[in-house]
C-alpha positions in Angstrom: -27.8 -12.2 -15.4 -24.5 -13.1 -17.0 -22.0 -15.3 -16.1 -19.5 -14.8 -18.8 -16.4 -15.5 -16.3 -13.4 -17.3 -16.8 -12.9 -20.4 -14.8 -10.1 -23.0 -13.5 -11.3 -26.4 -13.2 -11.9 -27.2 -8.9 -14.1 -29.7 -7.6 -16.6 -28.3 -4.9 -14.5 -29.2 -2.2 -11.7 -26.7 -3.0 -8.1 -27.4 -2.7 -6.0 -28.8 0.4 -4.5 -27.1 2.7 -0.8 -26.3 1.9 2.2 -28.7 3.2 3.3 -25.4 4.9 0.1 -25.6 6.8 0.7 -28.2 9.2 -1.1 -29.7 12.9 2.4 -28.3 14.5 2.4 -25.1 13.2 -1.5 -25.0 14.1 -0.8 -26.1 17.8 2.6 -24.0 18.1 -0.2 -20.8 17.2 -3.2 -21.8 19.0 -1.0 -22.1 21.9 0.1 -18.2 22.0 -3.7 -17.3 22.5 -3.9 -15.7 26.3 -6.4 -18.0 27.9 -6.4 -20.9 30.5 -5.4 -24.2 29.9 -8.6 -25.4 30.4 -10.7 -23.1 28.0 -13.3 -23.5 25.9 -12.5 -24.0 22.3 -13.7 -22.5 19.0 -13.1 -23.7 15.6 -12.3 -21.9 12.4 -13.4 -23.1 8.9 -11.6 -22.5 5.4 -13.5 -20.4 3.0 -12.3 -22.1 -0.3 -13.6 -25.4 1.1 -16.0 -25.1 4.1 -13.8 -27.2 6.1 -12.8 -27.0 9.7 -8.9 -25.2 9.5 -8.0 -24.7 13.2 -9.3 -24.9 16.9 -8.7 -21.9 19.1 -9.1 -21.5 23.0 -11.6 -18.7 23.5 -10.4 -16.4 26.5 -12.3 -15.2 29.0 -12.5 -11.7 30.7 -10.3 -13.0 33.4 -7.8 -14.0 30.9 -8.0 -10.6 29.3 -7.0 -8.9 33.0 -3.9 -11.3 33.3 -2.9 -10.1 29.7 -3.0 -6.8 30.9 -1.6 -7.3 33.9 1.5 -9.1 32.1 1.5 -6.2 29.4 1.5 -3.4 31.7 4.6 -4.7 34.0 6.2 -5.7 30.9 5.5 -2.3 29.9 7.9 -0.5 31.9 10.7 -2.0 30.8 10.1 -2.1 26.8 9.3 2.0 27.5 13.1 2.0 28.7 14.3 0.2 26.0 16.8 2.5 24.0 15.1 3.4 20.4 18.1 1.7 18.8 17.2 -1.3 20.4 13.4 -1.5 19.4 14.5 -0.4 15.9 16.9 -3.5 15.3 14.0 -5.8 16.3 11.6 -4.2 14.0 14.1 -4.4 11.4 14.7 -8.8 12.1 11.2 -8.7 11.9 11.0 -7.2 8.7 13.4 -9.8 7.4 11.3 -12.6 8.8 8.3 -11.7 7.0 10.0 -11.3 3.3 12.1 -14.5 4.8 8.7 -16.7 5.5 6.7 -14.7 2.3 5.1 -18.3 1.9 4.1 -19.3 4.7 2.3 -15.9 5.9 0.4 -15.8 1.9 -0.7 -19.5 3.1 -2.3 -18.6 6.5 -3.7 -15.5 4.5 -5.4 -17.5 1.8 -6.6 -20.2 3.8 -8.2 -18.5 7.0 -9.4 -15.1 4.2 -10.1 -16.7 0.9 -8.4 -14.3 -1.1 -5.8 -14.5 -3.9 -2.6 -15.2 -3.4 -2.1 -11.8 -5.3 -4.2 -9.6 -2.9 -1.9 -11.8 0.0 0.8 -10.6 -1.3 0.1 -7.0 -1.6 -0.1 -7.8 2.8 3.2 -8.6 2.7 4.7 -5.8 0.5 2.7 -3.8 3.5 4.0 -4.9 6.2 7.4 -4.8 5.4 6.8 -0.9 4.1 5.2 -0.2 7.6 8.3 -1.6 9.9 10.9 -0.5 7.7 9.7 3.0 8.0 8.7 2.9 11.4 11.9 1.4 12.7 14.2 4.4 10.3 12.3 7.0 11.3 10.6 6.8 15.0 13.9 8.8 16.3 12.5 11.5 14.4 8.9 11.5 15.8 9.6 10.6 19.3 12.8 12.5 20.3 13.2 15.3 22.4 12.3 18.4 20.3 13.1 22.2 21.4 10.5 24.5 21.0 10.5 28.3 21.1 9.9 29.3 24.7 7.3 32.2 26.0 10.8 34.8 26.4 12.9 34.7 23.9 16.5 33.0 25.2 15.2 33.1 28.9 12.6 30.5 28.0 14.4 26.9 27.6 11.0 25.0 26.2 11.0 21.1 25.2 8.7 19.0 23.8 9.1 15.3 25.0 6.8 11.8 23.9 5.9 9.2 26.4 4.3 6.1 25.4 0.1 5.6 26.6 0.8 2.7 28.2 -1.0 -0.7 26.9 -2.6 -0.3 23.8 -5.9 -2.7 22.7 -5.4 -3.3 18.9 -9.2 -4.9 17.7 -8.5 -6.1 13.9 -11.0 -7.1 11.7 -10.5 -10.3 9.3 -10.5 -8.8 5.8 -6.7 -8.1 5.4 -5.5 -10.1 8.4 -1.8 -9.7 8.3 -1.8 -5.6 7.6 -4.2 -5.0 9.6 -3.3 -6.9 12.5 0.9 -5.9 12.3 0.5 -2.7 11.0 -1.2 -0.8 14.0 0.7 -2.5 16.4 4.1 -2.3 15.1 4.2 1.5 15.4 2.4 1.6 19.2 5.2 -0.8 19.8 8.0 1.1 18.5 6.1 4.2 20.2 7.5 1.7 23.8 3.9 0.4 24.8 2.8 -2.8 25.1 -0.1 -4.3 22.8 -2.9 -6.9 23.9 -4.5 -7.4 20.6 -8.1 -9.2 19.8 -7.9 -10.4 16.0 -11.1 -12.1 14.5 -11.6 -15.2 15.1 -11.5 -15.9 12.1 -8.3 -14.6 10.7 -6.4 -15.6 14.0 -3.9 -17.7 12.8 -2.1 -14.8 10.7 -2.4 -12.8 13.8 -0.6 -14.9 15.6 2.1 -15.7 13.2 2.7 -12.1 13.0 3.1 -12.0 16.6 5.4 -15.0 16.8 7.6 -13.5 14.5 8.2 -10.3 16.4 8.9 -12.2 19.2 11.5 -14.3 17.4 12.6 -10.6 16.3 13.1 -10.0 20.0 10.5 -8.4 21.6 9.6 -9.6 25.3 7.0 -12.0 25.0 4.4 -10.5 27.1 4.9 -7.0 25.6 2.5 -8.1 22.5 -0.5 -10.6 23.8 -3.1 -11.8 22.3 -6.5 -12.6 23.3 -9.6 -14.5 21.4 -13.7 -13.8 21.8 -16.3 -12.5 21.1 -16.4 -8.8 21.5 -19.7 -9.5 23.9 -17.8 -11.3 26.0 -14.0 -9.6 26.1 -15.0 -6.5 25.3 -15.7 -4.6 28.9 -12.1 -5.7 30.0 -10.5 -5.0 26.6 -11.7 -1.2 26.8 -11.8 -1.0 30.3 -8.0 -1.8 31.0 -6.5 0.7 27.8 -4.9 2.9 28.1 -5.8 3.9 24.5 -8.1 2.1 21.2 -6.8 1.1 17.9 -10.4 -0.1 16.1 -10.6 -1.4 12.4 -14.0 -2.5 11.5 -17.6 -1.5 11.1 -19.1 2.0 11.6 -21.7 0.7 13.8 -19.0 -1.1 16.3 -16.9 2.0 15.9 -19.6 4.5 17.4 -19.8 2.2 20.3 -16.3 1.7 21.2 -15.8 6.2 20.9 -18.1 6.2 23.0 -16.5 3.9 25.7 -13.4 5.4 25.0 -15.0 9.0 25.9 -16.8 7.8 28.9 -12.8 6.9 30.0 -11.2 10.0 28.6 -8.9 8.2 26.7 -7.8 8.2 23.2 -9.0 6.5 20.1 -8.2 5.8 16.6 -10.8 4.3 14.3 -10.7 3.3 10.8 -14.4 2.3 9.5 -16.5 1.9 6.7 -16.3 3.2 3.5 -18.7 3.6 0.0 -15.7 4.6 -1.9 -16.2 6.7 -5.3 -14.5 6.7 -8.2 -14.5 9.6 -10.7 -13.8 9.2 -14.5 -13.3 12.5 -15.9 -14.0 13.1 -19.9 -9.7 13.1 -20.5 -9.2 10.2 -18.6 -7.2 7.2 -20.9 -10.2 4.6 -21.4 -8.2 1.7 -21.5 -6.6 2.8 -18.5 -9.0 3.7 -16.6 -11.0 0.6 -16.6 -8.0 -1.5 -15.8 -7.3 0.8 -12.9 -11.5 0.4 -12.1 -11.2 -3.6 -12.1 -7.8 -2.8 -9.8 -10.2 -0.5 -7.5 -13.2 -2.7 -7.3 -12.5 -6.3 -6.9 -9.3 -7.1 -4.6 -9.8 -9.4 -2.0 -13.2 -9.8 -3.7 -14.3 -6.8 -2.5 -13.9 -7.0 1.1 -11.3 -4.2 1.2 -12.2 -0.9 3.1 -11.0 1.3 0.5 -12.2 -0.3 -2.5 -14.7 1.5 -5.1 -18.2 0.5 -5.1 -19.2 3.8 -7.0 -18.1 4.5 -10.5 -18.8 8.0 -12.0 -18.5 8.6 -15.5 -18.4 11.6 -18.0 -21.5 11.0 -20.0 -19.2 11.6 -23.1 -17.6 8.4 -22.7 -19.4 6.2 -21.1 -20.1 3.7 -23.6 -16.6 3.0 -24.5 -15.9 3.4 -20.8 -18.6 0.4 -19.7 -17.5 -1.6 -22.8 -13.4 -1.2 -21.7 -14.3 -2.0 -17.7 -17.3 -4.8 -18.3 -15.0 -7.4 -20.8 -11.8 -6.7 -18.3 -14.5 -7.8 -15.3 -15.9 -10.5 -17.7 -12.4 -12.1 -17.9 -11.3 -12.3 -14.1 -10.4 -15.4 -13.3 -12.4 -16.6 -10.3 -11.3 -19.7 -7.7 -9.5 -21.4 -5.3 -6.0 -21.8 -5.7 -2.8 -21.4 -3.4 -0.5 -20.1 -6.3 -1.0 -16.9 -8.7 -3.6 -18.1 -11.2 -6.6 -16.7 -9.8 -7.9 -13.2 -10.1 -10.5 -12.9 -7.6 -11.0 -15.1 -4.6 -13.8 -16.3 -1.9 -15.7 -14.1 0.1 -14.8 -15.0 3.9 -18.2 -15.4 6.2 -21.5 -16.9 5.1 -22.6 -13.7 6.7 -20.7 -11.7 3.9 -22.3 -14.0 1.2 -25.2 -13.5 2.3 -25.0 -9.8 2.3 -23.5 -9.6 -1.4 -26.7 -11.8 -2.5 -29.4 -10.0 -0.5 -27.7 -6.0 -2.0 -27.6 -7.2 -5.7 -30.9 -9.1 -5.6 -32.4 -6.2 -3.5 -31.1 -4.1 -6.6 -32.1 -6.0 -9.6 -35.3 -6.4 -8.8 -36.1 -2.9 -7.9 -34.3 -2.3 -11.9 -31.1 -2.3 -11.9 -29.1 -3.6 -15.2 -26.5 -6.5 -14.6 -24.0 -5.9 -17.1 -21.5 -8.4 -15.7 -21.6 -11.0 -13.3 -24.4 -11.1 -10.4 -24.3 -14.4 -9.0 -22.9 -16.9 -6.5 -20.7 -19.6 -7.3 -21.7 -22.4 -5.5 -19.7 -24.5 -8.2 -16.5 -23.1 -7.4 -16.3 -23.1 -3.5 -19.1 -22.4 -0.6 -18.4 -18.6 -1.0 -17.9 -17.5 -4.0 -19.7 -14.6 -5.7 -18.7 -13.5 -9.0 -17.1 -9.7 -9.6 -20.4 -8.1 -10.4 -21.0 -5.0 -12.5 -24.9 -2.7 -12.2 -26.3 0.3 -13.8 -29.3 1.6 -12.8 -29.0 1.9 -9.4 -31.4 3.9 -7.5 -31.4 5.5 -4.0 -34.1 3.5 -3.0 -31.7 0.5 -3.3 -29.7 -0.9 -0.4 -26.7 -0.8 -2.3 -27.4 2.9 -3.4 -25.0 4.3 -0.3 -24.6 1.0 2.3 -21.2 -0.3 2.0 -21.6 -3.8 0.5 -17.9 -5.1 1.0 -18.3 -7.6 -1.4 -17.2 -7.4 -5.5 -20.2 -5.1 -6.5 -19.6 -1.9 -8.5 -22.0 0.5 -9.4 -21.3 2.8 -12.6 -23.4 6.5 -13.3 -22.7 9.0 -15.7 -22.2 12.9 -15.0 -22.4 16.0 -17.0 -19.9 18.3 -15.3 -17.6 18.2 -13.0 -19.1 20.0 -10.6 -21.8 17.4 -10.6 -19.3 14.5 -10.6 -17.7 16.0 -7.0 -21.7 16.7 -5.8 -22.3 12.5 -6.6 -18.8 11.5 -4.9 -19.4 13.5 -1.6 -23.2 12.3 -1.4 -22.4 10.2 1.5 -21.8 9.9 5.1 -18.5 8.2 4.6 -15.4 9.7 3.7 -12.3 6.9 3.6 -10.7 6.6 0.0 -11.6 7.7 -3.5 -10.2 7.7 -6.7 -10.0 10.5 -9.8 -8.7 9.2 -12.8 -7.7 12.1 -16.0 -4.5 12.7 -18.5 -4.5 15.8 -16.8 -2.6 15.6 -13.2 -2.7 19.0 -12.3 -6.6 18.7 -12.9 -6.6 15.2 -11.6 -5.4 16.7 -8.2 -7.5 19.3 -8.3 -10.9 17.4 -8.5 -9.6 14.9 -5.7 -9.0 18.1 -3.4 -12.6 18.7 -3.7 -13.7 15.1 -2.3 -14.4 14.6 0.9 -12.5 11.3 2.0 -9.2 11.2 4.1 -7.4 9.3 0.6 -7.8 10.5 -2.9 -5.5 8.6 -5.7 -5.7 9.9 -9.0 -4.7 7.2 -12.0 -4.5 5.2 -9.6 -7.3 3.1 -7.3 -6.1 2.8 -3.5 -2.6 1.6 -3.6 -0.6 4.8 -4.3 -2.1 6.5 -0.8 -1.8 3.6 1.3 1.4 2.9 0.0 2.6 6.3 0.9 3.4 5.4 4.1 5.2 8.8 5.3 1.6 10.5 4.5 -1.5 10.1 7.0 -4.5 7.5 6.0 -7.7 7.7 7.7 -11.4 8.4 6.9 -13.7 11.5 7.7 -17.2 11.5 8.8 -18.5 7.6 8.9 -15.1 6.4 7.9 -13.6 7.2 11.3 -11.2 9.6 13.8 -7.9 9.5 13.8 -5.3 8.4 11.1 -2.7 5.8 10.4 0.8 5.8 9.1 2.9 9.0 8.6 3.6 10.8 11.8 -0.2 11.2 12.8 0.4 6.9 13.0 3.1 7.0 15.5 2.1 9.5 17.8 -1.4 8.7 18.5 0.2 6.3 20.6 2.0 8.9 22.7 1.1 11.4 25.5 3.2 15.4 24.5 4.7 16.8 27.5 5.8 20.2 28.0 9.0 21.2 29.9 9.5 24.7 29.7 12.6 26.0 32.4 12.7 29.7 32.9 15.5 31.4 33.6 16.7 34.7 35.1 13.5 36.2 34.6 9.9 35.6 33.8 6.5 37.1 33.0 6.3 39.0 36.4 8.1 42.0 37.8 11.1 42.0 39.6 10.6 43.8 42.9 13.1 47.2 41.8 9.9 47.8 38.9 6.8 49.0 39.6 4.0 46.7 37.9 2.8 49.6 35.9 6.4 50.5 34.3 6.6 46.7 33.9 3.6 46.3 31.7 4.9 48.9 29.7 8.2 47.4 29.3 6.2 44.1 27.8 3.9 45.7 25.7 6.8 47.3 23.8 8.6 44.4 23.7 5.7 42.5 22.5 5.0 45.3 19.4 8.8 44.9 18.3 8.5 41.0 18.5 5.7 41.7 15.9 7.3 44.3 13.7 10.9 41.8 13.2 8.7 39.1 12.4 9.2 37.2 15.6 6.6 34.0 15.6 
């Protein structure tokens, strides 16, 4: 295995916690957690250094029914609360977050491990989302006329009413986007939000969360609890009034299936084995800088990242040479400024599967051709950005999401085989077609089946789009975020349709047979004018 990867100096330890980081901002978090005064306690550890980073109260099932209790008679009111109004507060809490950049890319890289780079890319994310959200929710959620059954006797509107309280569970990899992003449009939609972050990402959570209530929302409008899902779960489904879910497949299946026992709505964003297709016009050079871009943010543990590279057999040598010396020269470690390239892992757990799926791999044959190793020197979870050929289905890796920075690269001799490789898999989030060609870049991504295609570009262009609808198909999820698909998930249509003078049936001067007659007529001119 090679380890030909640039380095910073660190000791094992890692660096300090930031000044910004300090036991009053810690306590002044800790303390928005929904839970007793007297509850039990959990603490969080640093992934750069292994060290403990903050101490959270863990809330119980009873403190998850007061939070909804709180949410849902705060509720009523934010639900009244003109669109203007919510609007300006999203807009001061856009300007917090850009404001306090520091502080949030802080929290970020000392509860997730990641870059300050990848932190960053957060930030730029969130204040996309609330902008966008806060400009155009008038347009999704007001009053819209629609044509009635009889034309001008028919006065038919379409009007959007908030679900109610919303349960927001976010996962830990991208702890500030993930955690804002859902719950800023349910909020602007007028519900209220009691929100379980993981544990182990919390404290960005919460920041998030503090902010919007310095934005002015009413505090108990946006809650949030802490637990295992084990424990919090039952009351955390059983209470919504609809699911926002970003995480595993596995955890995913189980919460639809709550949420259809309840017969009420869900929204789930899941795994991912995301492809990437080189086609034989694609710019080399490019193309492997956009691969490393695809393959290795946030060291990996990014839902829509590639962990499948496919490349015209008619480049591939100059391809693998291009993408392996870009991956060779990453810069991997610890540091809260912008000199590293690729950061910790976040769990031991995730470690652990990154060791076990390229081990598993190389020694059923697989070729390292960059990277393949923890390093332990570096920090407690580090893993270098790791580059295989070889890889067979009998392998874990072969078509189980890793989430960690692994890549496999394959070679294709057509098209038509490149799109067969790409949609041999359960999953369906993100992929990526790369070709000097756009018009035939877009047409190979229409043939993929994942809810994101980029093409000359890795995941950033779709998620960035934020007017346009992200989601995954088959094992990657239901539902779909951002765009107008993001903002009324969280709403319940409502007809009103107001007849007037005359409807459907006969007045009593016309006999029921002449009447039918009368409509079917009418019905065959509607059709020949071109009437919808």
């Amino acid at each position: 295995m090679t380890t030909e990867h640039a380095t910073r100096p660190t000791t094992p330890r890692g660096p300090a916690l930031p000044a910004s980081i300090t036991p009053a901002l810690l306590r002044r978090l800790t303390a928005r957690v929904s839970a007793a005064p007297d509850a039990a306690r959990v603490t969080t550890s640093a992934p750069y250094t292994g060290l403990a980073l903050a101490d959270f109260p863990v809330s119980t099932p009873e403190d998850v029914e007061v939070a909804f209790a709180r949410a849902r008679a705060a509720q009523k009111t934010w639900a009244a609360t003109p669109l203007s109004e919510r609007k300006r507060i999203l807009l001061r809490y856009h300007d917090l977050v850009l404001a306090r950049r520091d502080e949030a890319l802080d929290l970020m890289q000392a509860e997730n491990g990641k870059t300050r780079r990848d932190a960053f890319l957060e930030v730029v994310d969130i204040g996309i989302v609330s902008r966008h959200y806060a400009r155009n929710a008038a347009k999704h959620l007001s009053p819209k006329r629609r044509r009635g059954a009889i034309p001008l006797l028919t006065h038919t509107t379409e009007l959007r009413h908030p679900k109610g309280v919303v349960t927001v569970i976010s996962p830990w990899n991208y702890p500030l986007s993930m955690a804002a992003s859902d719950t800023i449009a349910a909020l602007m939609a007028g519900n209220a939000v009691v929100q379980k972050p993981d544990t182990q990402t919390a404290l960005t959570a919460l920041w998030s969360m503090d902010l919007m209530h310095e934005a002015g929302l009413p505090r108990d409008v946006w809650q949030m609890v802490i637990g295992r899902g084990s424990s919090i779960g039952t009351p955390l489904m059983d209470n919504a009034d609809y699911i926002m879910f970003t995480g595993s497949t596995a955890s995913g299946r189980r919460i639809a299936g709550d949420a259809g026992r309840r017969l009420i709505g869900a929204s789930l964003e899941l795994g991912g084995k995301n492809p990437m297709i080189v086609l034989d016009d694609a710019d080399i050079e490019k193309a492997a800088e956009g691969a490393v871009n695809a393959c290795f943010p946030s060291a990996g543990q990014l839902c829509v990242s590639v962990e499948r590279l496919y490349v015209a057999e008619s480049i591939r040598d100059a391809f693998i040479a291009a993408f392996t010396a870009r991956t060779k020269k990453l810069i991997i470690g610890a540091a809260y400024d912008y000199s590293m390239d690729v950061g910790s892992l976040t769990t031991p757990s995730q470690l652990q599967t990154v060791t076990e799926h390229v081990g598993d791999a190389v020694a059923k044959g697989a070729t390292v051709l960059a990277g393949g190793q923890a390093r332990p020197d570096l920090g407690p979870l580090f893993h270098e950005p790791t580059v295989l050929t070889d890889v067979t289905p009998d392998m874990t890796l072969y078509d189980h999401e890793t989430f960690g920075p692994v890549v496999s690269i394959s070679t294709y001799r057509d098209v038509d085989e490149a799109v067969a490789l790409a949609n041999a898999t359960s999953y369906g989030l993100n992929a990526s077609v790369w070709s000097r060609d756009g018009a035939r870049g877009r047409a190979v991504a229409a043939r993929v089946h994942a809810g994101t295609v980029n093409v000359n570009e890795a995941f950033a262009a779709a998620w960035g789009s934020i007017d346009a609808p992200m989601g995954g198909m088959g094992d990657s999820g239901l539902g779909r975020r951002h765009g107008a698909d993001g903002i009324l998930k969280y709403t319940e249509p409502q007809t009103v349709a107001h007849q007037r003078l005359q409807g459907f049936y006969p007045p009593s001067r016309i006999s029921p047979e002449t009447w039918a007659n009368l409509l079917t007529g009418a019905l065959k001119v509607m059709k020949a004018i071109g009437m919808r």
